[in-house]
C-alpha atoms as a printed R data frame, in Angstrom:
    type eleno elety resid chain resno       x       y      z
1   ATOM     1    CA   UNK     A     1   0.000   0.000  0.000
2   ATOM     2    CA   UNK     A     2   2.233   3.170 -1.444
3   ATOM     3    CA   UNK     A     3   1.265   6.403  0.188
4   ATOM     4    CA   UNK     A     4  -1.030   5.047  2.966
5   ATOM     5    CA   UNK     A     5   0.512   3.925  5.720
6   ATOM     6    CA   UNK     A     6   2.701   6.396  8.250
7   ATOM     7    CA   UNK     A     7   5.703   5.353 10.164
8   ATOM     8    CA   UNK     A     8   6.994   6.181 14.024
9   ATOM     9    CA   UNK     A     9  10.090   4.474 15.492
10  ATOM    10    CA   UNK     A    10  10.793   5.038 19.231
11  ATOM    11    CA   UNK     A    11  14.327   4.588 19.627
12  ATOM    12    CA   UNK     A    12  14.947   1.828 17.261
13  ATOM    13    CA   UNK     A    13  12.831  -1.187 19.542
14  ATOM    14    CA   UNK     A    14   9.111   0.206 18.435
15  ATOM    15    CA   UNK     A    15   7.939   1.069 15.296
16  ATOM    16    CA   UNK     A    16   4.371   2.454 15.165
17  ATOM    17    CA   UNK     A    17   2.296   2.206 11.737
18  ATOM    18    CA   UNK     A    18  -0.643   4.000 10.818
19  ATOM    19    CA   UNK     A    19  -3.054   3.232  7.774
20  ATOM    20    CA   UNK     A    20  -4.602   6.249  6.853
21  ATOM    21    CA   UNK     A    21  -7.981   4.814  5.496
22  ATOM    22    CA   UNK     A    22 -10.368   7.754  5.203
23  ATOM    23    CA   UNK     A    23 -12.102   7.445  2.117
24  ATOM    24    CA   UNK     A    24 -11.255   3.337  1.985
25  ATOM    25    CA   UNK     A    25 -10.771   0.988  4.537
26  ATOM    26    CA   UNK     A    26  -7.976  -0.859  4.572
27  ATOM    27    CA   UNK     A    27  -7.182  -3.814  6.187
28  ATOM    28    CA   UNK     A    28  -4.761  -3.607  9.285
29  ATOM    29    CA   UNK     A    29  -3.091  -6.532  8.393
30  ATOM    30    CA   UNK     A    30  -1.949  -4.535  5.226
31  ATOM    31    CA   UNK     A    31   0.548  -2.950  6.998
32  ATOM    32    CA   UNK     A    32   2.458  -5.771  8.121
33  ATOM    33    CA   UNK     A    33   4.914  -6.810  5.586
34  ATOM    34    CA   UNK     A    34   6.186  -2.984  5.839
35  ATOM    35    CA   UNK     A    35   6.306  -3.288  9.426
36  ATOM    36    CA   UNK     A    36   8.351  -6.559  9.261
37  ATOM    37    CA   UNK     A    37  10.731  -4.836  6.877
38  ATOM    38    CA   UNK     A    38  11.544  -1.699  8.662
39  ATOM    39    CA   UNK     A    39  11.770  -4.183 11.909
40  ATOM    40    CA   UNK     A    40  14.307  -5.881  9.874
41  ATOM    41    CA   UNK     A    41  16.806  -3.239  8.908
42  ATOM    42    CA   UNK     A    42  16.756  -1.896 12.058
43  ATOM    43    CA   UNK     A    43  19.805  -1.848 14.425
44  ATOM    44    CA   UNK     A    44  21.807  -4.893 14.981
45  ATOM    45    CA   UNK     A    45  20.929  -5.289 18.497
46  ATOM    46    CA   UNK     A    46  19.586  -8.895 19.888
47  ATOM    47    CA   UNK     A    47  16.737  -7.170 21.622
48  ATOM    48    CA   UNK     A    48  13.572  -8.033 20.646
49  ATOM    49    CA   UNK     A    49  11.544  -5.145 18.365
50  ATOM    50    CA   UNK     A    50   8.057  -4.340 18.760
51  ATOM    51    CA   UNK     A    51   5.548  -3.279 16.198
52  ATOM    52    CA   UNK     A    52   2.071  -1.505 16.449
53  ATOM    53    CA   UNK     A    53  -0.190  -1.704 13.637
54  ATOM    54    CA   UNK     A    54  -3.315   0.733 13.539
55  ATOM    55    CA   UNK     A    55  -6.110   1.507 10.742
56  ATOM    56    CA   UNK     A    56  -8.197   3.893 13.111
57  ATOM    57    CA   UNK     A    57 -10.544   0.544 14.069
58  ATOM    58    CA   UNK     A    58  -8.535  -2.243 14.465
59  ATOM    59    CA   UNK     A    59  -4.600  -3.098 16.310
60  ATOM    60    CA   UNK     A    60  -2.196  -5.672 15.718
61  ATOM    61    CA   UNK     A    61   0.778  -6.216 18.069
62  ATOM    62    CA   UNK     A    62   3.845  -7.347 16.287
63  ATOM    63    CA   UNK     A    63   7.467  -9.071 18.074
64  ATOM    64    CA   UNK     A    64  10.781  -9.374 16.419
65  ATOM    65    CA   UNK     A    65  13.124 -11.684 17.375
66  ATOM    66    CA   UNK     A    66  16.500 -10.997 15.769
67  ATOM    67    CA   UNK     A    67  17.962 -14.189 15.323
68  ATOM    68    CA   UNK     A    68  19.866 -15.984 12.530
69  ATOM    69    CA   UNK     A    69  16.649 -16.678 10.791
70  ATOM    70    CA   UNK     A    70  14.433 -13.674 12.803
71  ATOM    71    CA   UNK     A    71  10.808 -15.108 14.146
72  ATOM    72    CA   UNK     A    72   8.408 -12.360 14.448
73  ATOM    73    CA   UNK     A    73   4.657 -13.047 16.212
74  ATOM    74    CA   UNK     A    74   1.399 -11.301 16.057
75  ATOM    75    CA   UNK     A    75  -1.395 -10.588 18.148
76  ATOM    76    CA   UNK     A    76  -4.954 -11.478 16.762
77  ATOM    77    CA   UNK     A    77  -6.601  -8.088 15.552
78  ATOM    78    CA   UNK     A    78  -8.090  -6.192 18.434
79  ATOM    79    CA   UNK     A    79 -11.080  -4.040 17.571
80  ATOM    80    CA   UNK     A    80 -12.453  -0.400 19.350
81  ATOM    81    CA   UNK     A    81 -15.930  -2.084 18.299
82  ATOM    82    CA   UNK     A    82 -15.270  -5.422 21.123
83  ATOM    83    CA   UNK     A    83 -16.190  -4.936 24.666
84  ATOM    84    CA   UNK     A    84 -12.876  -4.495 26.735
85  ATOM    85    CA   UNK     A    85 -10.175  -4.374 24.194
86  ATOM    86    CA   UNK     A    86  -9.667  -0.593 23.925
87  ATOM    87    CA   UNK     A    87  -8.160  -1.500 27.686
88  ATOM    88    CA   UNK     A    88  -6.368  -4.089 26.688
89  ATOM    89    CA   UNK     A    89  -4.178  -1.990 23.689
90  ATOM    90    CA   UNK     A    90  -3.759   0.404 26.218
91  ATOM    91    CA   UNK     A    91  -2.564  -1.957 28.750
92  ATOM    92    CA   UNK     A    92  -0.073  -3.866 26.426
93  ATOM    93    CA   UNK     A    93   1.233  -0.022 24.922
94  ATOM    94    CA   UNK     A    94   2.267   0.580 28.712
95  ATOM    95    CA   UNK     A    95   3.902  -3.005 29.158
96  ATOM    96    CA   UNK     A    96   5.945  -2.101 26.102
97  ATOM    97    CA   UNK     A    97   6.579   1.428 26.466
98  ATOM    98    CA   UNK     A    98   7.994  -0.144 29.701
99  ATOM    99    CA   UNK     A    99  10.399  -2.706 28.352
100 ATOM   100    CA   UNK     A   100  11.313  -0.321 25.111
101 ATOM   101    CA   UNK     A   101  12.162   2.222 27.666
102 ATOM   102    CA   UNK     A   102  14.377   0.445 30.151
């Protein structure tokens, strides 16, 4: 998706992307193969990275393992629309603003 989706990196361990979907909705998921890339090339360091994928609806938690073959992980899509899981993004945020942060 060219020209849709915005990027934030926090020091290197978090990178934050945003679909911008006004006029058509995108899928969240469409944002991960960037995600995974930019994860990729980032530093060299053996720490694990952490991605954070937003369409304005929907989030999707990435992890990064750096490794000789990397292994990456996901979070199911978590939706403003489901009871409870507004708290839950902004519970797991905090847990890795924690860890990015230390």
């Amino acid at each position: 998706v060219r020209g849709r989706i915005d990027v934030l990196v926090v020091r290197q361990r978090l990178w934050i992307l945003v679909i911008e979907s006004k006029s058509t909705k995108f899928d969240v998921m469409a944002a991960l193969p960037q995600a995974l890339a930019y994860m990729l090339d980032g530093s060299k360091s053996d720490k694990p990275r952490f991605g954070f994928l937003v369409n304005g609806r929907e989030f999707v938690f990435v992890k990064l393992q750096p490794a000789d073959v990397p292994i990456y992980g996901r979070s199911y899509a978590l939706s403003i629309e489901r009871k409870n899981e507004l708290e839950q993004v902004l519970a797991a945020l905090k847990a890795i603003g924690r860890l990015v942060l230390n």
